[in-house]
C-alpha positions as CSV (number, residue, x, y, z in Angstrom):
1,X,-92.9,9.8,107.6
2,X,-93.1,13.7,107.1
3,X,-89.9,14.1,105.4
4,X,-88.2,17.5,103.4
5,X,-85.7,17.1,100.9
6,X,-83.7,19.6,99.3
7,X,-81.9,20.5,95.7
8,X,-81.5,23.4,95.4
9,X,-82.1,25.3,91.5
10,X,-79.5,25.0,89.5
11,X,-77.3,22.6,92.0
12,X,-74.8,20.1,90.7
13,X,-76.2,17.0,89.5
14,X,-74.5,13.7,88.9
15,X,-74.3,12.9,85.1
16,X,-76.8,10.1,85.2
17,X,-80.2,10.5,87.4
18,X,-80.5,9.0,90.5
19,X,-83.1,8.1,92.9
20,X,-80.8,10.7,95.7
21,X,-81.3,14.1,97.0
22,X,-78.5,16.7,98.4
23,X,-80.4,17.4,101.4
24,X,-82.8,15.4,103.6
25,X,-84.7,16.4,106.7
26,X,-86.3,14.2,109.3
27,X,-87.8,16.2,112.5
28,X,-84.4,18.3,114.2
29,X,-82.3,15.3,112.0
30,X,-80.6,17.1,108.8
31,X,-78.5,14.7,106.2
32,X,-76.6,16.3,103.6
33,X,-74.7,14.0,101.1
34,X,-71.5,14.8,99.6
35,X,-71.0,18.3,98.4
36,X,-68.5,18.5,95.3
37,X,-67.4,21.4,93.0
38,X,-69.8,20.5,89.8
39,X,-71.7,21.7,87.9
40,X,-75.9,21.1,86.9
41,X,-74.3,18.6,83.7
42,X,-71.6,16.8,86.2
43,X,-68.4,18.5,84.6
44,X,-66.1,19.5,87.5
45,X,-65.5,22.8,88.2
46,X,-61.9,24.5,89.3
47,X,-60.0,21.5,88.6
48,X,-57.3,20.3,91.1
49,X,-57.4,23.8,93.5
50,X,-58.2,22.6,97.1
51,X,-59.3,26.5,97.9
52,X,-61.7,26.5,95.6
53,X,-63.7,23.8,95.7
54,X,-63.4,23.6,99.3
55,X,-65.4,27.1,99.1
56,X,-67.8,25.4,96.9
57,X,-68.9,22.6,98.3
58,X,-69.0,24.8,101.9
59,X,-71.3,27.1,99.7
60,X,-73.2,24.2,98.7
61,X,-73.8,22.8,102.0
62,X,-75.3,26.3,103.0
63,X,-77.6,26.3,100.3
64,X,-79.1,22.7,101.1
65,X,-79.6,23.4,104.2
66,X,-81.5,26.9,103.7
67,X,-83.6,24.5,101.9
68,X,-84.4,22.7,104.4
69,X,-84.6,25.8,106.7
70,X,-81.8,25.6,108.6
71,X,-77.9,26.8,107.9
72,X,-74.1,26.2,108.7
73,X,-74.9,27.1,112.0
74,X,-76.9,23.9,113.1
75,X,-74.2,21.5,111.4
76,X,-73.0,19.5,114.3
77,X,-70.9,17.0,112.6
78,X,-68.5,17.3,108.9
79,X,-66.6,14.6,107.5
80,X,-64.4,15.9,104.6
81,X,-62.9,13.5,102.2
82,X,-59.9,15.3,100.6
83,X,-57.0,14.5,98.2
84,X,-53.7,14.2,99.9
85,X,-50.8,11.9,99.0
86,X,-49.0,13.4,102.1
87,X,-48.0,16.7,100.2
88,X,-50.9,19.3,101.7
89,X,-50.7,20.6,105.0
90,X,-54.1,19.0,106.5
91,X,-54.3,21.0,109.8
92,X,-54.4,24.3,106.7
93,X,-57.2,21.8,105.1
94,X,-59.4,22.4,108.1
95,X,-59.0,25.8,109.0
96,X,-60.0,26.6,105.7
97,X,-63.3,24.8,105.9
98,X,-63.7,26.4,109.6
99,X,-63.4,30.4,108.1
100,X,-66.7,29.0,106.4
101,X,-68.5,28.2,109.2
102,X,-69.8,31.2,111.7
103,X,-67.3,31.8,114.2
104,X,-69.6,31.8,117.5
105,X,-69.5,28.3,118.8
106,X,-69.8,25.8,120.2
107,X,-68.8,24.5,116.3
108,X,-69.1,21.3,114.5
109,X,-67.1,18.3,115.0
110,X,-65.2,17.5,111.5
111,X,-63.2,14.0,110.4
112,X,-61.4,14.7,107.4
113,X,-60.5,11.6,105.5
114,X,-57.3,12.2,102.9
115,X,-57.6,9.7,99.9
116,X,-55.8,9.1,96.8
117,X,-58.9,10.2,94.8
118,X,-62.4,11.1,94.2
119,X,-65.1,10.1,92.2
120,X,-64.0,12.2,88.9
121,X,-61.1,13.3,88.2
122,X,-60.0,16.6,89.0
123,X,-62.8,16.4,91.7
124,X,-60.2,16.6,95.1
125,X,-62.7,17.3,98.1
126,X,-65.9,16.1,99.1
127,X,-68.0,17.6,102.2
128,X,-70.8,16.0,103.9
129,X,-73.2,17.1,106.6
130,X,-75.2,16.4,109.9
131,X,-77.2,19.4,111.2
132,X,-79.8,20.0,113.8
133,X,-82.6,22.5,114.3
134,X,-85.3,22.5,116.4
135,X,-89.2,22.7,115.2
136,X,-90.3,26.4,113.9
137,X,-87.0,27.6,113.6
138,X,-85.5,27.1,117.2
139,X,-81.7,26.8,117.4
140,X,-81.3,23.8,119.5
141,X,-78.7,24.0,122.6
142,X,-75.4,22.4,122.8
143,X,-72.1,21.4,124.7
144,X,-68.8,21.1,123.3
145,X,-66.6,19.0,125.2
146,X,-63.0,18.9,125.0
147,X,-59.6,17.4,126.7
148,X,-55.9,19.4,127.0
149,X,-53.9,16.5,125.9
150,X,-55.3,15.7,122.2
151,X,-54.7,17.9,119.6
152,X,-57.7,20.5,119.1
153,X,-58.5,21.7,115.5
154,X,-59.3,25.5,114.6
155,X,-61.8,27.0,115.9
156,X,-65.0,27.0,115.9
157,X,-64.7,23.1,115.9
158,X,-65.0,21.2,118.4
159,X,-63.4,18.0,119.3
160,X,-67.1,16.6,120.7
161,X,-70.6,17.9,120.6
162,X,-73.8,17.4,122.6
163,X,-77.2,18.5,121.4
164,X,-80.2,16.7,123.3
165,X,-79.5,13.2,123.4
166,X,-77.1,13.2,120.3
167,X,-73.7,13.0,121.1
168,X,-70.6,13.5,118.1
169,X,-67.0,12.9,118.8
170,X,-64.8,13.7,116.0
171,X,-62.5,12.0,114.0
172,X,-59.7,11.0,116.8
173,X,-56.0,9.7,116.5
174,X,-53.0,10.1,118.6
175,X,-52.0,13.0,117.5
176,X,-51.5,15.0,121.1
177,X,-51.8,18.6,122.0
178,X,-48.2,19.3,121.3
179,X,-48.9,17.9,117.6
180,X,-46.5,15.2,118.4
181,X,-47.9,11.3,117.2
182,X,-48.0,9.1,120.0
183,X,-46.5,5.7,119.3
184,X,-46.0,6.4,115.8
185,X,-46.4,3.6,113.4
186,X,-48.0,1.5,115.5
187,X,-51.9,1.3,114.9
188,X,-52.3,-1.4,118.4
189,X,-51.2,1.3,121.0
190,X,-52.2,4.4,118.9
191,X,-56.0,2.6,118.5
192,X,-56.1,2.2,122.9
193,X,-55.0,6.1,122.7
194,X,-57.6,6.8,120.3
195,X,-60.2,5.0,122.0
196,X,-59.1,6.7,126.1
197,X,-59.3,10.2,124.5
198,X,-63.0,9.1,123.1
199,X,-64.1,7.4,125.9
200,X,-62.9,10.7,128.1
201,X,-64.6,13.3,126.1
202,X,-67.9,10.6,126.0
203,X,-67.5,11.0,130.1
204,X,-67.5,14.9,129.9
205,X,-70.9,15.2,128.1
206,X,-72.1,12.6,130.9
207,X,-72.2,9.1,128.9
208,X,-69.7,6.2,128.2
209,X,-68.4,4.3,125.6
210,X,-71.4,1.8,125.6
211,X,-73.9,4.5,124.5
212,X,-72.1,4.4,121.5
213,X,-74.9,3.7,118.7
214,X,-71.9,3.8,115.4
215,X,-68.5,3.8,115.2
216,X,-66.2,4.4,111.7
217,X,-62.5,4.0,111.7
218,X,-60.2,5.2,109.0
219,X,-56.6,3.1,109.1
220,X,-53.7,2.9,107.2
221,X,-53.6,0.0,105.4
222,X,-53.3,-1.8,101.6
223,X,-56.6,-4.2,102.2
224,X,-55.5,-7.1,104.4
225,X,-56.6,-8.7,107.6
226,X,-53.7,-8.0,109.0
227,X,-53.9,-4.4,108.6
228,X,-56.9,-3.9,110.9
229,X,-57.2,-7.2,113.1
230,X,-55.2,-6.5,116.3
231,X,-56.5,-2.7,115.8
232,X,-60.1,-4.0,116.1
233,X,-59.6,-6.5,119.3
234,X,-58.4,-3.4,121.0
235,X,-61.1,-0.9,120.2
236,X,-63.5,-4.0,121.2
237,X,-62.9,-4.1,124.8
238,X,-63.9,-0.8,125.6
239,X,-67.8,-1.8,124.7
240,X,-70.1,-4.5,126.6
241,X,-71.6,-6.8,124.1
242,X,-74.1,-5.3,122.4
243,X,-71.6,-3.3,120.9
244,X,-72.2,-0.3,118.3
245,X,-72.7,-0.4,114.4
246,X,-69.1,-0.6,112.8
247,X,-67.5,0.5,109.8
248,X,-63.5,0.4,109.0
249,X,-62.2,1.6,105.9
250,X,-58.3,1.5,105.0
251,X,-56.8,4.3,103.8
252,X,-53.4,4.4,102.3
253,X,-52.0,6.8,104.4
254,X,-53.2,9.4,106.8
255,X,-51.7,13.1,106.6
256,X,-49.4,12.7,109.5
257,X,-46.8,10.4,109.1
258,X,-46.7,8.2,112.1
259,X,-50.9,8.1,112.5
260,X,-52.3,4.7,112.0
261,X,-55.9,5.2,112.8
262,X,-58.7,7.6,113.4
263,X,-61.7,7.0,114.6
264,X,-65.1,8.7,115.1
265,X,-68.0,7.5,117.1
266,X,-71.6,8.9,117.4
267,X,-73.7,8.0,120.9
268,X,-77.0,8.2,122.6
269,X,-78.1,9.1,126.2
270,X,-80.9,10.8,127.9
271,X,-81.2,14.4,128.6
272,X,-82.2,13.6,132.0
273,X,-78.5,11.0,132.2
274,X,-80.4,7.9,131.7
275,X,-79.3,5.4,129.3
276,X,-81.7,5.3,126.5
277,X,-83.0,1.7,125.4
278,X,-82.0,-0.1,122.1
279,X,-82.4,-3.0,120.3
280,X,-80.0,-4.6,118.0
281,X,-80.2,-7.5,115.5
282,X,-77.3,-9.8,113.7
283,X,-79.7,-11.6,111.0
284,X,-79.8,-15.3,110.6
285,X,-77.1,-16.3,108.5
286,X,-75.3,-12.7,108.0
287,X,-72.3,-12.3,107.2
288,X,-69.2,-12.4,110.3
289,X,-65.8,-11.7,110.8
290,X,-63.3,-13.7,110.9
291,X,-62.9,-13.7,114.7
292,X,-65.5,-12.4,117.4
293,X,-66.0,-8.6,117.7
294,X,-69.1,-6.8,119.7
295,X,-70.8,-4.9,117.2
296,X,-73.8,-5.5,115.3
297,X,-75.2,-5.1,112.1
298,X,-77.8,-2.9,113.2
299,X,-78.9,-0.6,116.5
300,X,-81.9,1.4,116.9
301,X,-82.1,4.0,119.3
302,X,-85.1,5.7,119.6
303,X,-85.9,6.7,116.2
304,X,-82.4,6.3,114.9
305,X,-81.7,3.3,113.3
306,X,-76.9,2.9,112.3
307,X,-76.6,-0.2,110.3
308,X,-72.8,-1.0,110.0
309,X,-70.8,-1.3,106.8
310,X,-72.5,-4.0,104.9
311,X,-70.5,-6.5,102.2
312,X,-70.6,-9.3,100.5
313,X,-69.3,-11.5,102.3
314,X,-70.1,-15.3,104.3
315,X,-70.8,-16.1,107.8
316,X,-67.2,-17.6,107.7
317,X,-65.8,-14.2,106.5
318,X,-65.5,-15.2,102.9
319,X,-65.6,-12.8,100.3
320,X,-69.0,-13.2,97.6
321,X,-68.5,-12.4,94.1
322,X,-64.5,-11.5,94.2
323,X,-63.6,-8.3,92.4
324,X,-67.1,-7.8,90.8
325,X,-68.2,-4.3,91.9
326,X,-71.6,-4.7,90.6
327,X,-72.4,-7.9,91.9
328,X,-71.4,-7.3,95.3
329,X,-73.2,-4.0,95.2
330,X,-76.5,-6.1,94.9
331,X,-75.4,-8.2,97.8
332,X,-74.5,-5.4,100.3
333,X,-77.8,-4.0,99.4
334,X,-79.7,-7.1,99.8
335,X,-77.7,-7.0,103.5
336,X,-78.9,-4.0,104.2
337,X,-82.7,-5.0,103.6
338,X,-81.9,-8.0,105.7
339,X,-80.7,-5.9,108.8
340,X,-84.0,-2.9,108.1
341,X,-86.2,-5.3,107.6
342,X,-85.4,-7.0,111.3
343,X,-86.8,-3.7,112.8
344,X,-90.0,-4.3,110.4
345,X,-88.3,-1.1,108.4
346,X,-87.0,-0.9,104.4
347,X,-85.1,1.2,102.4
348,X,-87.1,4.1,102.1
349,X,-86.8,4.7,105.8
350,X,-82.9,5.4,105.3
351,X,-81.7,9.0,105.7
352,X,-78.5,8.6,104.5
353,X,-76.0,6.1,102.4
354,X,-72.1,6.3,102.8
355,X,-70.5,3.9,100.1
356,X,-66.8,3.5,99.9
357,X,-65.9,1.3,96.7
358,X,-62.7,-0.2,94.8
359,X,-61.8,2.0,92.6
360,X,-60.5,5.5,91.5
361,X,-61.3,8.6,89.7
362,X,-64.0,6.7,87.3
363,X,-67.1,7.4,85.7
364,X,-68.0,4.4,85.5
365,X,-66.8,2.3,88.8
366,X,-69.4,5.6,90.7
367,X,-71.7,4.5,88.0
368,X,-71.5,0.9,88.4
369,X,-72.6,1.0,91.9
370,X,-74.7,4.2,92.1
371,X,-77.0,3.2,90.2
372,X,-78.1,0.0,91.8
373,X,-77.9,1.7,94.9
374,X,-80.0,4.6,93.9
375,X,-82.2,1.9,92.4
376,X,-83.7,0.6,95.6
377,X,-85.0,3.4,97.0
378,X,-88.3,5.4,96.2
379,X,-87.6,8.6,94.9
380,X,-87.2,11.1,96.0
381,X,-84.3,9.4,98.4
382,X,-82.0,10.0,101.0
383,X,-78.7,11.8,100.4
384,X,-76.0,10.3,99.6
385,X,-71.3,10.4,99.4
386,X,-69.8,8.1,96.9
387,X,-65.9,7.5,97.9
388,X,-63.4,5.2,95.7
389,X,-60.4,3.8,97.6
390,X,-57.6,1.6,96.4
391,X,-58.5,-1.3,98.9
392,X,-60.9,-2.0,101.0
393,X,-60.8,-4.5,104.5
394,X,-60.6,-7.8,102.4
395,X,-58.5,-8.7,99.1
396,X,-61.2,-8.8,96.6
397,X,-63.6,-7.0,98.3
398,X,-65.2,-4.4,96.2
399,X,-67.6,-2.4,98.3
400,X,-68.9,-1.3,101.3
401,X,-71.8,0.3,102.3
402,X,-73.4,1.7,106.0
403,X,-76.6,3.8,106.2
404,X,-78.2,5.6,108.6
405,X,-82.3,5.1,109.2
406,X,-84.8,6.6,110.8
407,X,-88.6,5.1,111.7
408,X,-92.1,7.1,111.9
C-alpha cells in the first residue's frame, strides 16, 4: 500500500499516544478524523463557544489536508458532531461551517449529528472529513444532485455528490423544503420519507438504492429495540439482499423537534452506468439481529472495503460482556478482524475508525477504548472520531465501532 498520512506541526494531540493519525491518504481517497478545538497537550481550547471551535476544527481540517496535498475544496462529504440539547439554532450551525468552505461549488455533502456531549468537556463540536483529489494535483469532476421538496442546507452544500464512481448523499430526514417535519414524531413514516428522498437523489446521479455500499442512521431514541426496530424493517425493503454495511446510532434528540431519524448513505456505480461488482461476507458464527435485515457485515467494492457497526454481541442478538466498555471494545475489534480477514485483509488496511461509546464528557471512558483500539493497528494508523452517547442500540451495550478499508 502507498499510503500518506498527515499531522500537521504543532497540531492537537490526544493526551495519551495513539497508534492514529489526523489525516490519511489512499490514491484520490482522503480520511480525516475528527477535528476538535485542542491543543498539542489535549487541554481544550475556547471552552463552550460553538463559533469558535467550529472555526478551529474547519482550520484544522484545511491544514491536514494541505498535508496531504489537497484542501477544503476536494472535501466531498462532512459529518459534524455538535452539542445541542435543543437550544442552538442547527440550520445557523451549518451555515457557519459552509462560510469556511470556498464558495464555488458543487460543495460537500454534510450530516451534522447534535449530542449531549463530547469527548472532554468543554469540547462541543467535532468535524470529520472525506476528500478527493486526483493524482499530480488534478481537481477531480463532480455532480451535485438535488430535489425541490427536501430541505436544502446553505450553500455551497449539496444535498448529494458524484465524483467518479463515488456517490455521497447527506444526512437526510423529513424535514421538507418549506422546513416543515413531515409526520412529526413518527420515526416509521418519517424513515420511508427519508429513504424516497435518498433513493430519488441516488436516481439523479444515475444509480439506485442497491449500489449503496454503507448506510449510517442517527435516531431518536434512549437505547431500546423498540426505538429502531420498525424504523429498520422499513429502510430494509428498499435494498435486494445483499444489502449495504449498516450502522444505527440513537441519539437523544435531533435539533428539530418532530425529526425521528436521519440517515446518510454512501454508493458505488460505474462511470460508464454499469453496476460495479462486490463481494460481501457475514462470518461464521457473527453476531445477528434479532430479526432478519439485508445488510452485511462487510462489502467490498472495488478497492473500498465498509464494514458495518461492529459489537459485542451473539448470533441470537445477545449482548457480550454487559456494561463493560473495555471488554466489549476487545470484542468489537476482534469482529472487525473477523469480517477483514474474510477478504484475506487486516487492520492495517483500514483507512478510517468511527467509534460511538457509552459514556459522556470523560477522560477516561475515550481512554478506555482508544487505546485498545489504537492498539491493533501498526503505526502510523488510520484517522480516527471518538463520540460518547448516553445509549447506544441495546441496553447494556457499550460500544460500537464501523471502519472503512481499503486493499492494494
Amino acid at each position: 500500500m502507498t499510503r500518506t498520512h498527515s499531522w500537521p506541526e504543532g497540531h492537537w494531540d490526544w493526551p495519551f499516544h495513539t497508534s492514529h493519525k489526523h489525516g490519511l491518504r489512499d490514491g484520490d481517497m482522503m480520511y480525516v478524523g475528527g477535528q476538535v478545538d485542542l491543543d498539542s497537550s489535549g487541554q481544550v481550547l475556547h471552552r463552550n463557544d460553538l463559533k469558535s471551535q467550529t472555526a478551529e476544527a474547519m482550520a484544522h481540517i484545511g491544514k491536514v489536508l494541505a498535508g496531504l496535498d489537497a484542501d477544503l475544496g476536494d472535501v466531498v462529504k462532512l459529518q459534524a458532531f455538535y452539542q445541542n440539547d435543543g437550544s442552538r439554532d442547527e440550520a445557523a450551525f451549518l451555515a457557519d461551517i459552509a462560510r469556511h468552505l470556498p464558495a464555488t461549488g458543487p460543495g460537500p455533502v454534510i450530516h451534522a449529528v447534535p449530542v449531549p456531549a463530547l469527548a472532554y468537556d468543554g469540547m462541543i463540536v467535532e468535524i470529520e472529513a472525506i476528500a478527493m483529489r486526483g493524482a499530480k494535483g488534478k481537481r477531480l469532476e463532480r455532480q451535485a444532485a438535488s430535489i425541490p421538496s427536501l430541505w436544502a442546507p446553505p450553500k455551497p452544500f449539496s444535498q448529494a455528490l458524484r465524483v467518479g464512481e463515488m456517490i455521497f448523499v447527506g444526512g437526510t430526514s423529513a424535514i421538507g423544503a418549506d422546513g416543515k417535519v413531515g409526520s412529526p414524531g413518527e420515526i416509521v413514516p418519517q424513515s420511508a420519507i427519508v429513504m424516497d428522498a435518498i433513493g430519488a437523489l441516488l436516481n439523479k446521479l444515475g444509480a439506485t438504492h442497491d449500489d449503496a455500499v454503507k448506510i449510517n442512521t442517527f435516531y431518536a431514541g434512549a437505547g431500546t429495540v423498540e426505538d429502531w426496530s420498525g424504523a429498520a424493517r422499513t429502510r430494509a425493503r428498499y435494498f435486494v439482499e445483499p444489502g449495504p454495511a449498516a450502522t444505527g446510532i440513537p441519539l437523544p434528540r435531533h435539533a428539530l423537534p418532530g425529526v425521528m431519524t436521519r440517515t446518510d448513505i454512501i454508493a458505488m456505480r460505474g462511470t460508464d452506468g454499469s453496476r460495479l461488482p462486490r463481494e460481501h461476507v457475514w462470518p461464521v458464527g457473527h453476531w445477528d439481529w434479532p430479526f432478519h435485515l439485508p445488510y452485511k457485515h462487510g462489502i467490498k467494492c472495488g478497492r473500498m472495503l465498509f464494514v458495518g457497526g461492529q459489537v459485542s454481541m451473539t448470533s441470537e442478538a445477545v449482548i457480550l460482556e454487559p456494561n463493560d466498555l473495555v471488554k466489549q471494545t476487545r470484542t468489537s475489534m476482534d469482529n472487525i478482524a473477523k469480517v477483514l480477514a474474510s477478504f484475506d485483509l487486516g487492520f492495517d488496511n483500514t483507512v478510517k475508525v468511527n467509534a460511538f461509546y457509552r459514556g459522556g464528557a470523560s477522560y477516561e471512558h475515550l481512554q478506555d477504548n482508544l487505546s485498545i483500539r489504537s492498539s491493533c493497528f501498526t503505526e502510523p494508523g488510520p484517522a480516527t472520531t471518538g463520540v460518547p452517547l448516553p445509549a447506544l442500540a441495546y441496553p447494556g451495550m457499550m460500544i460500537e465501532i464501523e471502519i472503512i478499508a481499503m486493499t492494494d
